[in-house]
C-alpha positions as CSV (number, residue, x, y, z in Angstrom):
1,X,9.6,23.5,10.7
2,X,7.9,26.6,12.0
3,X,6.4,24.8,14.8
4,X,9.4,23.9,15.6
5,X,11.1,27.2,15.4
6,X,8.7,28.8,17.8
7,X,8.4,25.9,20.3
8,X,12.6,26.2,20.4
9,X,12.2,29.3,21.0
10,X,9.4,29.4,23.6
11,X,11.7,26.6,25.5
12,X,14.5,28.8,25.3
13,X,12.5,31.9,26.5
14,X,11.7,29.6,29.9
15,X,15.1,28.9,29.6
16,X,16.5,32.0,30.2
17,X,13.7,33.9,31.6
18,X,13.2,31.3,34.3
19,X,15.8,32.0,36.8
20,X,15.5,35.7,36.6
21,X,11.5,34.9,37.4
22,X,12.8,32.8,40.3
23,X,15.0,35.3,42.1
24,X,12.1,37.9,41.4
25,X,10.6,35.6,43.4
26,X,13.2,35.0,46.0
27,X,13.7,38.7,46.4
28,X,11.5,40.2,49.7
29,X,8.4,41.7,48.8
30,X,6.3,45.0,50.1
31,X,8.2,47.7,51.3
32,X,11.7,47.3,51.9
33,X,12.7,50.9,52.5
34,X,14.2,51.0,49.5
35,X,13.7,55.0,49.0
36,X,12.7,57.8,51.1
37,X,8.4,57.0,50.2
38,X,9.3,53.5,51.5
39,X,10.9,54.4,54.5
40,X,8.1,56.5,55.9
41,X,5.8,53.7,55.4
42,X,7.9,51.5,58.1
43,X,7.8,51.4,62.0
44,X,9.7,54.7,63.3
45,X,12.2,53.4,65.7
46,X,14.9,55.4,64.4
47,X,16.2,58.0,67.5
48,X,18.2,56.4,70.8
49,X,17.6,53.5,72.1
50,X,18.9,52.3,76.2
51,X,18.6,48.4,76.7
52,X,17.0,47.5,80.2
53,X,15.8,44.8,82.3
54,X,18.3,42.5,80.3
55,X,20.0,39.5,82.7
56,X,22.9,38.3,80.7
57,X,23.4,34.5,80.9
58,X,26.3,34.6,83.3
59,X,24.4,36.4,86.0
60,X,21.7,34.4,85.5
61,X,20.8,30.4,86.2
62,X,19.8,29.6,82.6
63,X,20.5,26.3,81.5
64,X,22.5,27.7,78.1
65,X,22.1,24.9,74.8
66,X,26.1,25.3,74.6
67,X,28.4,22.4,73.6
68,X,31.1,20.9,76.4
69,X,33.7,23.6,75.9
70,X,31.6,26.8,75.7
71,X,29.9,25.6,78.5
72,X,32.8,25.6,80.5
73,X,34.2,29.1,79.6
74,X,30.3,30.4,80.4
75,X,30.6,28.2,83.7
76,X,33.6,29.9,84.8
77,X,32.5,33.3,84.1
78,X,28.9,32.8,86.1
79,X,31.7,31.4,89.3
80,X,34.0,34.8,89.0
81,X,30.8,37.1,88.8
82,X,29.4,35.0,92.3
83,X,32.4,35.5,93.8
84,X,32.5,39.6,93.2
85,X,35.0,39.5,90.4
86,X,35.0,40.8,87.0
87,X,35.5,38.4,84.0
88,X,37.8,38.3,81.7
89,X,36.4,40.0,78.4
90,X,37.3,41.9,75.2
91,X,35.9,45.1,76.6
92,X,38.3,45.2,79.3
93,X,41.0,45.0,76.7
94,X,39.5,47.4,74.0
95,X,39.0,44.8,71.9
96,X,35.5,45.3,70.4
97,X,32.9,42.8,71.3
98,X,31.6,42.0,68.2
99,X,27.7,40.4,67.5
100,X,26.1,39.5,69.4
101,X,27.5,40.9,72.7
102,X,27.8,44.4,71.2
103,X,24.0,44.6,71.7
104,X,23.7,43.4,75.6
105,X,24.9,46.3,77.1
106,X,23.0,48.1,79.8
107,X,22.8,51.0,80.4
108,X,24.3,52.1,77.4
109,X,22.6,53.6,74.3
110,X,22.6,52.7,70.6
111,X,21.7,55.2,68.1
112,X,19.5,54.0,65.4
113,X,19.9,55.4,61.4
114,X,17.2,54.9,58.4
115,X,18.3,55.7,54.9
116,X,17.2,53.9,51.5
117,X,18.8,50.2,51.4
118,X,20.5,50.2,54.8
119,X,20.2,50.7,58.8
120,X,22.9,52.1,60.6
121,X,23.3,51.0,64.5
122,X,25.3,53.1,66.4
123,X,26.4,51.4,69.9
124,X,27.9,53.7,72.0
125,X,31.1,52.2,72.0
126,X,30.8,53.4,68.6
127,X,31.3,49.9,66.9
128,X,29.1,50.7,64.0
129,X,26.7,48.3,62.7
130,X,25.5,48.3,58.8
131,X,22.0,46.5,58.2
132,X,21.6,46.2,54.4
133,X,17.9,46.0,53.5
134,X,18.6,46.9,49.4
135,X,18.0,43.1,49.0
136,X,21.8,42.1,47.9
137,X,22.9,38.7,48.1
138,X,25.5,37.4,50.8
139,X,29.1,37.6,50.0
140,X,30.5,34.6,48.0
141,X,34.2,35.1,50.4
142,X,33.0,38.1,53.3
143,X,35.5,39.1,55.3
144,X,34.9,38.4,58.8
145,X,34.5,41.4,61.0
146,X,33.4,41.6,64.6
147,X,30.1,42.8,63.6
148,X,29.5,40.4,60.5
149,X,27.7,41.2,57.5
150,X,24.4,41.5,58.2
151,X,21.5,41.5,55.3
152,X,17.8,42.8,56.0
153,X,14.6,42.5,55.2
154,X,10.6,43.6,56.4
155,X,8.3,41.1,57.2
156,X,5.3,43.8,57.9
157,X,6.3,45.5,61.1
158,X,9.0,43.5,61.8
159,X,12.5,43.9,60.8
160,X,14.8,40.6,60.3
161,X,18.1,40.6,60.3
162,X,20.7,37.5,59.0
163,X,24.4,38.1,60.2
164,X,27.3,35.6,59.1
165,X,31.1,36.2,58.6
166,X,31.7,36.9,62.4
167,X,35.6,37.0,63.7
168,X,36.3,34.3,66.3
169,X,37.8,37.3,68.5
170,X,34.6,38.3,68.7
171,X,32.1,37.3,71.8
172,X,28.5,36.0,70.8
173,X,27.8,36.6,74.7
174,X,29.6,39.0,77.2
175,X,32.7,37.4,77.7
176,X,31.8,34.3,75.8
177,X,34.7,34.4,72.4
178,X,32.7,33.2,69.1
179,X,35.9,30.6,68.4
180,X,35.9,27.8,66.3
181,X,32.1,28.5,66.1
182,X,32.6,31.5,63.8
183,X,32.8,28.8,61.0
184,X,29.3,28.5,61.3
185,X,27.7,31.0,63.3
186,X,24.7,32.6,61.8
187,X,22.3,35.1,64.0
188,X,18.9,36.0,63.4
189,X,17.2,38.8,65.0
190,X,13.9,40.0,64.9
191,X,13.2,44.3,65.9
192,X,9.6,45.3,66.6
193,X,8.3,47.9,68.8
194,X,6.2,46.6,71.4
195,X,5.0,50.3,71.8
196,X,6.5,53.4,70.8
197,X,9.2,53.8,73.3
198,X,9.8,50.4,73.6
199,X,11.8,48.0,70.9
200,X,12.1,44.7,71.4
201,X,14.8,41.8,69.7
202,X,14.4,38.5,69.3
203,X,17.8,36.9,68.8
204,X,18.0,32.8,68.1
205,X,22.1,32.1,67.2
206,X,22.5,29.1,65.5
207,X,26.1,26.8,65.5
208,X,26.4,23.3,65.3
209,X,29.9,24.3,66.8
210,X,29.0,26.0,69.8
211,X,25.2,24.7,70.3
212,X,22.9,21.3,70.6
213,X,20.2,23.7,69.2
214,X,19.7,26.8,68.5
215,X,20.2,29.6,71.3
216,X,17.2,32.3,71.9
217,X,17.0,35.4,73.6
218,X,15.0,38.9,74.0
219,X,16.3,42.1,74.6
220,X,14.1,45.0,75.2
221,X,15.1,48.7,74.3
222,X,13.8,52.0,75.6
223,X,13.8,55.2,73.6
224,X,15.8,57.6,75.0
225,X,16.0,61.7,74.4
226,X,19.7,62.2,73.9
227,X,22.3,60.7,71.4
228,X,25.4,58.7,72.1
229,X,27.5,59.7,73.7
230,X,31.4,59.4,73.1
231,X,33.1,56.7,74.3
232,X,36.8,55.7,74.3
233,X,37.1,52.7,75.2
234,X,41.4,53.0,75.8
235,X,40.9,56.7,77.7
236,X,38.7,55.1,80.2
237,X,41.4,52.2,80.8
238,X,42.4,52.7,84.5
239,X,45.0,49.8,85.0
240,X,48.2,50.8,86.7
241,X,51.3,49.6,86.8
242,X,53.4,49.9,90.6
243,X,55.0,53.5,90.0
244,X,51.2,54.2,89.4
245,X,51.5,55.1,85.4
246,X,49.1,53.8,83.1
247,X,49.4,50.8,81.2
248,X,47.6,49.6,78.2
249,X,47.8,45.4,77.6
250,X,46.8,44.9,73.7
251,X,47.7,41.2,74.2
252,X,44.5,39.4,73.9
253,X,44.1,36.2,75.7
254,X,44.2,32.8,74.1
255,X,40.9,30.9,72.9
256,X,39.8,29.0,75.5
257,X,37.4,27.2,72.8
């Protein structure tokens, strides 16, 4: 009977201690950043940031992974922008841009933010981005936003970022509207510097919605010696209406996908 007793309660011991062991495992290992020891121990791209030499998709002759009916809005974009036109985008109605567009925009700079658990990204259309790297689990139900929820991790030098939950307002590329693909959009990016002024992402989107496989890009940063600057998006808006007042449409346009 007492062998019994202590093999019962060695089973239950794996029992219960087993799945505890197993997320120990699951969890990221070396340092995560989690405190302020931590933090100084990772690559120092915290400061300004100004993305350059990046050719978005529609002003360049790619051939884009992207199902039928994405295709087609990318398609009609690339034929406005040849004919000296502007496309049709949330930016032009104040509508943030949301992931991953929010991060393709030249000439503009993006402020980024270290603390224990979490990066902060500041665009400078001040869309704010929160990176949690405190090794939380994704939400069960998130609530879509434009930006996602995005959980972190360091793999050595590298930072990699998982983003779900995105709106289907939001554009995945400039002018581009996430859609129906939002069901199943996930977006992995990979920051590294290249040097010390120069940061580098690695972004592969993933969608059985919107792609036949997944969709890769790089974007490369330059640091930058001033912060962002304000920007309001709806006190730079410079349509007119015929008596020359200003108007403001907040009518977004349909889905196309």
């Amino acid at each position: 009977m007492l062998r019994l007793s202590i093999s019962a309660s060695v089973l239950l011991g794996l029992v219960v201690l087993g799945p505890t062991r197993a997320a120990a495992a699951d969890a990221p290992q070396g340092v995560q950043g989690r405190d302020w020891a931590e933090i100084a121990q990772l690559p120092d791209f915290s400061g300004s940031w100004e993305l350059f030499g990046f050719v978005a998709a529609q002003r360049n002759k790619e051939v884009t992974p992207f199902k039928p009916s994405y295709q087609k809005v990318l398609d009609e974009n690339r034929a406005i922008i040849k004919r000296g036109g502007d496309i049709p985008s949330n930016t032009k109605l104040c509508i943030p841009t949301g992931l991953d567009s929010v991060m393709e925009a030249p000439g503009r700079v993006y402020e980024f933010l270290f603390q224990p658990g979490e990066i902060t990204i500041i665009p400078q259309d001040n869309y704010v981005r929160h990176i949690y790297t405190d090794g939380r689990k994704r939400t069960d139900h998130p609530k879509l936003s434009f930006n996602g929820e995005s959980l972190g991790h360091w793999e050595g030098q590298v930072l990699v970022v998982e983003t779900a939950a995105l709106l289907p307002e939001g554009e995945f590329i400039h002018g581009v509207r996430t859609g129906p693909a939002s069901a199943d959009m996930r977006i992995v990016e990979r920051f590294y510097l290249a040097d010390k002024d120069k940061l580098r992402v690695d972004t592969t989107m993933y969608s059985d919605v919107a792609f036949t496989k997944p969709y890769t890009r790089t974007m490369n940063y330059r640091r930058v010696p001033f912060p962002v600057a304000e920007e309001i998006c709806t006190q730079n808006n410079r349509d007119l209406d015929a008596g020359g007042n200003q108007i403001f449409n907040t009518t977004p346009p349909p889905l196309k996908n």
